[in-house]
C-alpha positions in Angstrom: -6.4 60.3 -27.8 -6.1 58.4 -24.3 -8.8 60.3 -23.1 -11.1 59.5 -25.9 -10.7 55.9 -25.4 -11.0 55.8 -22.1 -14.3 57.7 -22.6 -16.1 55.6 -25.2 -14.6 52.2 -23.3 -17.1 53.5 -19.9 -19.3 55.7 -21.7 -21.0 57.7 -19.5 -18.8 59.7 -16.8 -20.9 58.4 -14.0 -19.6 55.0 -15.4 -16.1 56.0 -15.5 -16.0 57.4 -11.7 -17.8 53.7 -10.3 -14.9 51.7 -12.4 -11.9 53.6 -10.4 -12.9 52.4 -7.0 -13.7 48.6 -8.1 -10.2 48.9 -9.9 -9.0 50.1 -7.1 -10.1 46.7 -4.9 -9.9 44.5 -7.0 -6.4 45.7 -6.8 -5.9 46.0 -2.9 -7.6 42.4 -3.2 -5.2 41.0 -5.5 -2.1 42.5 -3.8 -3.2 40.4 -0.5 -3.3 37.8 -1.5 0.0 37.3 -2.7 2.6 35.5 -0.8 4.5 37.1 1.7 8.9 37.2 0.6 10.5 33.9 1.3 12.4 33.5 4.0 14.9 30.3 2.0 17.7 32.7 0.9 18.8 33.3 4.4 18.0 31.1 6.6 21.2 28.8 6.3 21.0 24.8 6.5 20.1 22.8 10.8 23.2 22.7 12.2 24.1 18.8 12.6 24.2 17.4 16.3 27.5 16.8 18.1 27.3 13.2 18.5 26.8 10.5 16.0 25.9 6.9 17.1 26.7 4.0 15.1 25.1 0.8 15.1 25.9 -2.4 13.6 22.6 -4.8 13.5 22.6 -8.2 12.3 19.7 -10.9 12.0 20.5 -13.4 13.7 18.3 -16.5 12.3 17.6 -20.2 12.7 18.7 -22.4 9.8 15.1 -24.3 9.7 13.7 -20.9 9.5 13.3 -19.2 6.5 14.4 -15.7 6.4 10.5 -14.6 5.8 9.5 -15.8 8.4 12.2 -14.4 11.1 10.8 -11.4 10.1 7.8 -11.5 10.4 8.0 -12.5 13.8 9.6 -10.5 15.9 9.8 -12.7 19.1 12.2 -14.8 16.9 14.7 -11.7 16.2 18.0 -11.4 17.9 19.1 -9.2 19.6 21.9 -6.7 17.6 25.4 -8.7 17.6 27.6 -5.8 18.7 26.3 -2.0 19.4 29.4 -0.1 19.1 30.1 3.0 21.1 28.5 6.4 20.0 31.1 8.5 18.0 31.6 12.2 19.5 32.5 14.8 17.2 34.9 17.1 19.2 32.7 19.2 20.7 33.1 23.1 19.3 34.2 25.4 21.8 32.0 27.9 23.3 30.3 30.7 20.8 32.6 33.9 21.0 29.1 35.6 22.2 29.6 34.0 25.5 32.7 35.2 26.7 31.8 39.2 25.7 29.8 41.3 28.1 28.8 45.2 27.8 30.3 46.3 31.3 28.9 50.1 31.0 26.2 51.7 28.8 24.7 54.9 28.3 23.2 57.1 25.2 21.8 60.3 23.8 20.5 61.8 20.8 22.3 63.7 18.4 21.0 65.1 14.8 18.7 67.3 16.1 17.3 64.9 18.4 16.5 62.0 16.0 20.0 59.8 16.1 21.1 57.1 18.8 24.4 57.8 20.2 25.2 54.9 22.1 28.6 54.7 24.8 29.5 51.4 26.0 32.9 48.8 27.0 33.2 45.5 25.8 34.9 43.3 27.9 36.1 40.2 26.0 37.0 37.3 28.7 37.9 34.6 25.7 41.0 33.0 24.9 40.8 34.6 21.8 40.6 38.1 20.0 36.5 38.6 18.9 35.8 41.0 16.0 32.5 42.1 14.2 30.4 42.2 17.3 26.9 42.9 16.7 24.5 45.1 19.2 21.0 45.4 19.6 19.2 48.4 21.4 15.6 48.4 22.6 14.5 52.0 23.2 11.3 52.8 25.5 9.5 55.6 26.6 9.8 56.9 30.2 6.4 54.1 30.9 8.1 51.3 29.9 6.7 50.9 27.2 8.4 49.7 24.0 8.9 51.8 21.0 12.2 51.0 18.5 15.1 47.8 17.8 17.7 49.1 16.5 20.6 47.1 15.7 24.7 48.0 14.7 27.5 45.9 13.8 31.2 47.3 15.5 33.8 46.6 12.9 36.3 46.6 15.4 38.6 43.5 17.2 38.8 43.3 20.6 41.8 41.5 21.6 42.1 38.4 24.5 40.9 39.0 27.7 40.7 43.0 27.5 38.1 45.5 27.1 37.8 48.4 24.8 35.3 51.8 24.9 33.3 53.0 22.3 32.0 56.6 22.4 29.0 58.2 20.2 28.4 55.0 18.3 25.4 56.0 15.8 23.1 52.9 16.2 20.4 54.5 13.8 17.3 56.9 14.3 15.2 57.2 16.8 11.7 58.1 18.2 10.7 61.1 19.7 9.1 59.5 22.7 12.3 57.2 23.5 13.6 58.1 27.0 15.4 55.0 27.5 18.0 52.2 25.5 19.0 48.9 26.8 21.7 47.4 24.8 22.6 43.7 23.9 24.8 41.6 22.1 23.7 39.4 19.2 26.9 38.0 17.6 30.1 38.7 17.1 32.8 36.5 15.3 36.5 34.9 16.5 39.1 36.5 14.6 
């Protein structure tokens, strides 16, 4: 029954086989010109700046004067009665990211050649345990050249001012043509 609709709708088959392509772009042309995602949901709110100033003016004006007029003239203005010192916030102490280094790195493939084992040792020099730290490999061929990111958070804590060694960490698949991986932190968390 489809079929026969769709037949008598085009008529002719050389009809119905010029309608598939134009459907066909007029498609791909629809589809690009939608909007890309949004990017709203995650990006989370500017981060305030540390230090606040605070200001007290006051208009200082003549009593002939009208108020009007004071203002419209700005030779006449006062300077501000009393400025008041800036207000600091206390500042935040330093991002647990900055006090954890990778000291030692190396990897290799496993699953038949197509996973990212990575070895490494964190070395946490904070006053404070860090956990969730985050890692970011670049993987290149033997030119230099770049191929793959892949990234892999460590559920793990590492206490104050140690170190501790992960073995075989699976940081995700990789290409065939990757002959090298440089590893980085991205973030990690205070505990």
């Amino acid at each position: 029954m489809a079929m026969m609709i769709a037949g008598r709708s085009f008529g002719a088959p050389q009809a119905r086989l010029l309608a598939l392509p134009a459907i066909a772009i007029a498609g791909c042309a629809i589809w690009m010109m939608l909007p890309g995602p949004s990017d709203a949901e995650g990006n989370a709110a500017a981060e305030p700046s540390p230090t606040i100033y605070a200001q007290n003016v006051s208009l200082v004006e003549d009593g002939a004067a009208p108020a009007a007029s004071s203002l419209a003239n700005p030779d006449q203005m006062a300077t501000p009665a009393a400025v008041t010192a800036p207000l600091s916030i206390a500042p935040e102490s330093k991002s647990p990211i900055e006090g954890l280094r990778i000291s030692s790195q190396s990897w290799r493939r496993g699953g038949l050649g197509s996973k990212a084992l990575v070895t490494f040792t964190l070395r946490n020099a904070n006053d404070y345990p860090v956990k969730d730290v985050e890692i970011a490999c670049a993987f290149t061929r033997r030119d230099g050249s770049h191929l793959t990111d892949r990234r892999r958070v460590i559920p793990d804590t590492v206490n104050t001012r140690s170190r501790k060694h992960y073995s075989g960490v699976l940081v995700g698949f990789v290409n065939v043509n990757a002959n090298k991986a440089k590893c980085a932190l991205v973030t990690a968390s205070r505990t």
